[in-house]
C-alpha positions, 0 to 999 in steps of 0.5 A, spaced: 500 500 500 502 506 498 501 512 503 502 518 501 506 523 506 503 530 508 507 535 509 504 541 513 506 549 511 513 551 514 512 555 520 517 559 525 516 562 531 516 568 534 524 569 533 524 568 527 518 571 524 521 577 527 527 575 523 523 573 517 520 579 516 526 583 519 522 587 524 524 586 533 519 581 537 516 587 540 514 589 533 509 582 533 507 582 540 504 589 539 501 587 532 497 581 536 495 585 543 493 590 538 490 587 531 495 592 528 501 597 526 502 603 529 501 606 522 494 602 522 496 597 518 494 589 519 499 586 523 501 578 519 496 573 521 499 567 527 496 561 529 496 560 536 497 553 538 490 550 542 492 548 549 498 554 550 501 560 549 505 558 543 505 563 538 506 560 530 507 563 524 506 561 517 511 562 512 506 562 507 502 568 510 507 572 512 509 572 504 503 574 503 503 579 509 509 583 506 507 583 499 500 587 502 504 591 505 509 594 500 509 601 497 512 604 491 511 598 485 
């Protein structure tokens, strides 16, 4: 029988989100107490794992974060 592997998104943590995105820990901690930047942007979308303080974020929404918040293009 053939089994097929699922490959779950890639996800980081908050130090390396905040690395990722090039912006400090404190930056992303706002963006989740408040829902947005300082400048009233939408901060980038985490998942919060069920039963803890855990906080993740997906590669893929972070990208796709970056590319709503670009200017100048």
């Amino acid at each position: 029988m053939e089994s097929k592997q699922h490959l779950s998104p890639a996800v980081l943590n908050e130090e390396e989100t905040a690395i990722y995105i090039g912006m400090s820990r404190g930056f992303l901690r706002r963006c989740r107490m408040n829902g947005r930047t300082k400048s009233g942007a939408k901060g980038p979308a985490y998942v919060r794992v069920p039963g803890s303080r855990t906080i993740r974020y997906r590669l893929e929404d972070l990208d796709a974060w970056l590319l709503e918040n670009r200017y100048g293009v």
